[in-house]
N, C-alpha and C positions, 0 to 999 in steps of 0.2 A: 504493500500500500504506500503510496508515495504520500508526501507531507500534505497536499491540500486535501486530497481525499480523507485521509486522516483529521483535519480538522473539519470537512464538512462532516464527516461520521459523529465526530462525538458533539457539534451542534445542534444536532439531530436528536441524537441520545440523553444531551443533557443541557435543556434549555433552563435561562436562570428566571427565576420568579423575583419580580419585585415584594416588599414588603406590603402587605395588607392587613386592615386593623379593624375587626368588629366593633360595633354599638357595644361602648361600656355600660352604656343605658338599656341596651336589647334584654331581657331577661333570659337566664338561660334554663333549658330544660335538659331533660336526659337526652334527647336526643340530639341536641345542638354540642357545638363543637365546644371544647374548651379552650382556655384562654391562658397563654403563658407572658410571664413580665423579665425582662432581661436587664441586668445591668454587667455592663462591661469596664474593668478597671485595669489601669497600667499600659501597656504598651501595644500599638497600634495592632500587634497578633492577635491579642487580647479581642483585640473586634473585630479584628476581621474574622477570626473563630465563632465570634459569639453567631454570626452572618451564617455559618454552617452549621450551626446549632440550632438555628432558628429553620434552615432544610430540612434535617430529620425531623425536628418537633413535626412540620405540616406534615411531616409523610406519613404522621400517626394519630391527627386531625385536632392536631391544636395549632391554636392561630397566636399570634404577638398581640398583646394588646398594650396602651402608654400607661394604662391606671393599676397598678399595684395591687389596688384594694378586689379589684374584677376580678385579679388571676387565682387560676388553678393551682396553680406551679409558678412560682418564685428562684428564679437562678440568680445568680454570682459570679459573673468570670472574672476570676482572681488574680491578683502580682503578688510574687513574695519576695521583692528585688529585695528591699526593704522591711525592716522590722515596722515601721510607720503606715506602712503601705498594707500588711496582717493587720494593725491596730484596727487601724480603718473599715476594716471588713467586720470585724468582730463587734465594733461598734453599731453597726448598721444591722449586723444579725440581731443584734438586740431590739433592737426598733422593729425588727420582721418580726420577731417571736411574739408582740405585742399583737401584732395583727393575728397571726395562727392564734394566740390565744381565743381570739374571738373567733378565727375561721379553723376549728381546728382540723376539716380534711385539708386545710391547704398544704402544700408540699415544698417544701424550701430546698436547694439545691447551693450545693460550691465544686464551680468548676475552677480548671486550668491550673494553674500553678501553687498556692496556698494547697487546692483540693489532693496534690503530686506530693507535696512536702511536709501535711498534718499527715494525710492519710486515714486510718482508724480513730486518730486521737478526736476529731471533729464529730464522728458519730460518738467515742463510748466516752470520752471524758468530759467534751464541754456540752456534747447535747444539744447543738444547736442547728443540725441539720438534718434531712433523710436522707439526700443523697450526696455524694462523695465522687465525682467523677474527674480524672485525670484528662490532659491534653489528648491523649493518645485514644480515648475511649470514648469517644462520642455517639459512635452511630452505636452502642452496647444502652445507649441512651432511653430507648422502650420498652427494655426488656429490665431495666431498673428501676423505670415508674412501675408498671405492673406489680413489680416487688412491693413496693411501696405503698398501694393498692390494695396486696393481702396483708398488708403490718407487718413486713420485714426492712431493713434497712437497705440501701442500696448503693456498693460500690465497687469499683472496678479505678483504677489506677496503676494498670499494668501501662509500660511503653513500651510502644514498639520502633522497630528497624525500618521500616515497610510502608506505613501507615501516612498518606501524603492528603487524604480525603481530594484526592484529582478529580474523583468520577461524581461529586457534592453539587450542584450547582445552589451555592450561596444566597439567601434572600437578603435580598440591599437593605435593613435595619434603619430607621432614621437617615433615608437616601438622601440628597440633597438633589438625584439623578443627574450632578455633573460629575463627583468625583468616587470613585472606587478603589478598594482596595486589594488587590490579589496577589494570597500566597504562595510562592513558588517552592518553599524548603521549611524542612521542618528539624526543628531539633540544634544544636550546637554541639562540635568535638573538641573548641577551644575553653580549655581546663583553667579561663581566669580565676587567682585565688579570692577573689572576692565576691565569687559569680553563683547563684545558683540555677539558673536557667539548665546546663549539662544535667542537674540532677531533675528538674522539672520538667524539662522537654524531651530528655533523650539526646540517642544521637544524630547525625547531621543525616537526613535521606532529600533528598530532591525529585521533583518533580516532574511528570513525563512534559516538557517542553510545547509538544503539541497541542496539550487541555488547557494549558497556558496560554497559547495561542490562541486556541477556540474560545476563551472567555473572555479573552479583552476585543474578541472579534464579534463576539455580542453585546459585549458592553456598551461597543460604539454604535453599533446598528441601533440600540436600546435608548440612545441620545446621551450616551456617557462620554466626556472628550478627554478625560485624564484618570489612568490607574498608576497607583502607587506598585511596586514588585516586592511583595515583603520575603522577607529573610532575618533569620538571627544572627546572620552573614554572608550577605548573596553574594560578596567575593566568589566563595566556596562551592558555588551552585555547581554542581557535575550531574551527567545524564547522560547514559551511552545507552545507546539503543539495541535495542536485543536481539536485531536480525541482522542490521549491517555491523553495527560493535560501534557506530559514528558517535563520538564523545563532543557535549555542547559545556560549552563552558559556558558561563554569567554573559562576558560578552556576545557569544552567538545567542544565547537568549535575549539581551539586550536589543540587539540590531531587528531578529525575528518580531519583536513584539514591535520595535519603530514602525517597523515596515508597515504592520497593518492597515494602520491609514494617516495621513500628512497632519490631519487633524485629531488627531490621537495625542493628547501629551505622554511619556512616560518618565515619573518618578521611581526611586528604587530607595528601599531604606533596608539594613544597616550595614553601612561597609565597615571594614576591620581594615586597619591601616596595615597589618603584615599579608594581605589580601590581592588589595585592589592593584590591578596591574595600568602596565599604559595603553594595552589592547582594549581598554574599558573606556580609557578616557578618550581613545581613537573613535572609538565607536560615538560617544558621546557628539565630541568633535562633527563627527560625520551629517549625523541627523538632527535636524533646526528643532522635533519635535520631542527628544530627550532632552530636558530641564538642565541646566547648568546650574546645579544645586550637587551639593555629594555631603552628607552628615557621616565624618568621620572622627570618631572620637578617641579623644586622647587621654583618658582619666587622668595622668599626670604629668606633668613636661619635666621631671628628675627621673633620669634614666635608673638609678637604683631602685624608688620606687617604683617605676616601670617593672624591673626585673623581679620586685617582690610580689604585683603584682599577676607575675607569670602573662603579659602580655605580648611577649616575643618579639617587640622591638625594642630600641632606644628612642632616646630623644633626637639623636640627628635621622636615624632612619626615620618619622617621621615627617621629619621638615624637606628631609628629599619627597617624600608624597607630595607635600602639602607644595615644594617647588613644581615638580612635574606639574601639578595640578595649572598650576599658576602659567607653564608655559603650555601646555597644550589645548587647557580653555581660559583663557586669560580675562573672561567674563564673568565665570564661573565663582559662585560663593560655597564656605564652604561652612558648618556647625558642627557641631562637635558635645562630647558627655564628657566631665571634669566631676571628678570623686575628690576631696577634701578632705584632711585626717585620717588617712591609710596609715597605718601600724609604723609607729615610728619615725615619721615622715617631720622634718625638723623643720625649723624658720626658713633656713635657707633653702632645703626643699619645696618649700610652699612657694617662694619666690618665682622660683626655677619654671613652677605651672602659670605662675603671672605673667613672667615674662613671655614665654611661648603665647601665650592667649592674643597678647599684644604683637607681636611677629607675627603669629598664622590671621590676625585680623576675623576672627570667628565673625558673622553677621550674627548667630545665635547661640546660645548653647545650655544645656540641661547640665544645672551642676547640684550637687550632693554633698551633704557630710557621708562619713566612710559609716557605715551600719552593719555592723559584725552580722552574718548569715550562718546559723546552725548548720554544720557537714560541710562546711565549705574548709577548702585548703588553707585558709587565711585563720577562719578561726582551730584548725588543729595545729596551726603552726606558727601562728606569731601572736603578740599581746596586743591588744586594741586597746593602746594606752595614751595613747592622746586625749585630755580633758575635753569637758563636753563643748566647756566655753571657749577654749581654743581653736576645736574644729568651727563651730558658730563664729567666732572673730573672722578663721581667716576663712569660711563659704561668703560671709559679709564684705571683705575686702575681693573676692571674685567675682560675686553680682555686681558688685560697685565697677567694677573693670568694665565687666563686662556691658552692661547699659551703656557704658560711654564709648566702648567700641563699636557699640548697634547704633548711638544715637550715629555719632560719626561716618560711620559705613552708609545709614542712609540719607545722610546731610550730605551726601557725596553723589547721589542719586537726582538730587532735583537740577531739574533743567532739563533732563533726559525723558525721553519717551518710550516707553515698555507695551510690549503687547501682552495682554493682560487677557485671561482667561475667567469669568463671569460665572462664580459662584453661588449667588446669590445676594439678599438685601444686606446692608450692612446692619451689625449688631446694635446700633446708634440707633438707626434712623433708615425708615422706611423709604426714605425718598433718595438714600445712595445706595449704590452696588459694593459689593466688594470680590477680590477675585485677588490671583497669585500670577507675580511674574516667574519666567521661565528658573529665574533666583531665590524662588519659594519664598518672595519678600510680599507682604500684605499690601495691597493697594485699596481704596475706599474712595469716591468716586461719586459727582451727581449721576443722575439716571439722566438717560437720554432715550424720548421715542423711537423704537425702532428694536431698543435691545433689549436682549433676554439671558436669563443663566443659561452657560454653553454656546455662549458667545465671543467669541476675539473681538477685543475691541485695544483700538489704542490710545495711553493715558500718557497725559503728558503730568510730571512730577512738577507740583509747587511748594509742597512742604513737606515736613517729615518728624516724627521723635524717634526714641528709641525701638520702639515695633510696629511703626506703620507709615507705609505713605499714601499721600493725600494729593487728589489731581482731577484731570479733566479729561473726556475722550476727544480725540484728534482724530483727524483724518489720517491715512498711514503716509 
């Protein structure tokens, strides 16, 4: 079977449903469908999961609904990056349990990564859930309500090697119907000591290239103009095909998926900086409709810390990325993840992360105090002894950086004209658009007759702070 045949077969086989939402007001009987409520926290997998989760539910005639109090069945898709990020859920379980009290068939659920890393402890010691279901185990998903159904508990948190949910067609959750999210790999083999994603996702399997293909190829038929490519390293993306042996790297998926169509944007998140090659940034280079955006994070610019970290570069190998980057898309912005108060990490080490922030010029970046992880390498082997108020001083002195590199980075933008990709209304006010340049930088914008979300249009910059700019649509 050649490659189009191949993608027309499986858009055939596996057409994607939008999200649909009965009358919370409707009353329900035995024979009407019931009603699931979904919250999804942490990391863009996180929802784009929750998207596949909400597939099987319809395939066993439960529908998403927005009201809480309507549903059947009550999920959770979970982060356990963070000890703060567990609080948070635990917290929120309590406010559910308020409601079961009053509905007590209702059924409360924690998936994904917290559900990977308590395991049993969630059903027999805190008692605050029925079901218990890992990353890996979702479509095991109706065969655990039913449990639940005759009064047993229900859980399943096995991972698997194998398990890519290819053959899923995802229902678009809270679509905005411009932009989408689609998973190509699953799992992580990079053993950071800080990390617990390897014990909550598994290891690294990727995804058949083609079903990839075919869903960003309905995406767009469907009026969608930008999918994200997620990965917990799409560096790492591998796929050899089983009749000819033909092996696709990230780049060859990259290009495949531009291809699809001119007005297709594609995003990709998360590179690893001992990953990403220049065949990537070639390809980038190549197609106007890959985003000149690359989030690659650096947790700390002190190569020791680095090396305690187990992130298998330095600090100058980084900065040759972050040059390539510079000469091969010289448009291109780039953001980045910075961890604060890693095990031992001194004055001068915190410096070492300032200054890099300031050299790679981040437009953005997701920073942290360092949060000791049960099972993790970091906490079996070093002392998380840095005080709390020293971590908080110096994440305080790297937000403070950092805004003043975002303000700057887009005080450097006005004047310029961007073609701007139409989201929707702005958060403000109903009467502006907002949308993202090809730089993933926020633009906000009068409305103009004529246009609509899923539209290109081009804005010319008048003003700017540190996370937005502000303009006008122009002629091209």
């Amino acid at each position: 079977m050649n490659p189009t045949e191949n993608i027309d077969k499986l858009m055939d086989e596996s057409r994607q449903g939008e999200a649909f939402y009965i009358s919370d007001n409707e009353p329900v009987t035995d024979t009407y469908v019931k009603r699931f409520y979904i919250e999804s926290y942490g990391c863009a997998m996180n929802f784009s999961d929750s998207e596949i989760v909400a597939s099987i539910l319809s395939d066993c005639s439960y529908v998403p609904t927005k009201d809480i109090e309507h549903a059947h069945l009550i999920l959770l898709n979970t982060c356990s990056i963070r000890e703060k990020a567990e609080d948070t859920i635990r917290q929120r379980l309590k406010v559910i349990n308020k409601l079961k009290y009053r509905k007590p068939d209702t059924m409360v659920g924690i998936l994904g990564c917290m559900a990977e890393r308590l395991k049993q402890s969630l059903l027999e010691e805190e008692k605050l859930v029925d079901l218990v279901v890992g990353p890996d185990a979702y479509r095991d998903l109706p065969g655990l309500i039913n449990r639940v159904e005759d009064g047993s508990k229900g859980i399943n948190v096995l991972l698997s090697r194998e398990e890519t949910y290819a053959d899923i067609s995802p229902i678009r959750l809270e679509s905005n119907g411009v932009t989408a999210f689609i998973s190509i790999m699953r799992g992580c083999d990079n053993m950071c000591s800080f990390c617990v994603v390897p014990f909550t996702r598994g290891r690294e399997r990727s995804r058949d290239p083609f079903t990839i293909i075919a869903e960003a190829t309905h995406l767009f038929e469907k009026g969608f103009r930008e999918v994200t490519l997620l990965g917990q390293n799409v560096d790492s993306y591998k796929w050899q095909h089983p009749d000819t042996n033909e092996l696709f790297s990230f780049a060859n998926l990259l290009e495949l998926v531009a291809q699809v169509h001119p007005d297709l944007r594609v995003r990709f998140s998360t590179s690893h900086p001992k990953d990403i090659t220049d065949a990537v940034l070639h390809v980038i280079a190549k197609y106007e409709n890959i985003c000149d955006y690359i989030h690659l994070p650096v947790q700390s610019g002190n190569s020791r810390i680095l090396s305690m970290m187990n992130r298998t570069y330095d600090r100058d190998w980084y900065m040759n990325r972050i040059m390539a980057i510079r000469t091969i898309l010289p448009e291109a912005t780039v953001s980045s993840d910075i961890i604060t108060g890693f095990c031992s990490e001194t004055d001068e080490e915190h410096l070492d992360t300032l200054s890099l922030m300031s050299w790679a010029d981040f437009s953005m970046s997701y920073m942290f105090m360092y949060s000791e992880r049960p099972g993790t390498l970091a906490a079996r082997k070093y002392k998380d002894d840095i005080p709390d108020e020293v971590k908080k001083s110096r994440l305080s002195e790297i937000v403070a950086l950092q805004n003043d590199i975002a303000r700057a980075h887009n005080a450097r933008d006005i004047g310029k004209t961007f073609k701007v990709l139409i989201e929707g209304d702005s958060r403000k006010s109903n009467d502006e658009f907002k949308g993202r340049t090809s730089q993933n930088k926020m633009v906000v914008f009068p409305k103009e007759p004529g246009f609509k979300p899923g539209d290109y249009v081009h804005v010319y910059i008048e003003s700017s702070n540190s996370a937005t700019l502000k303009g006008h649509i122009v002629k091209p």
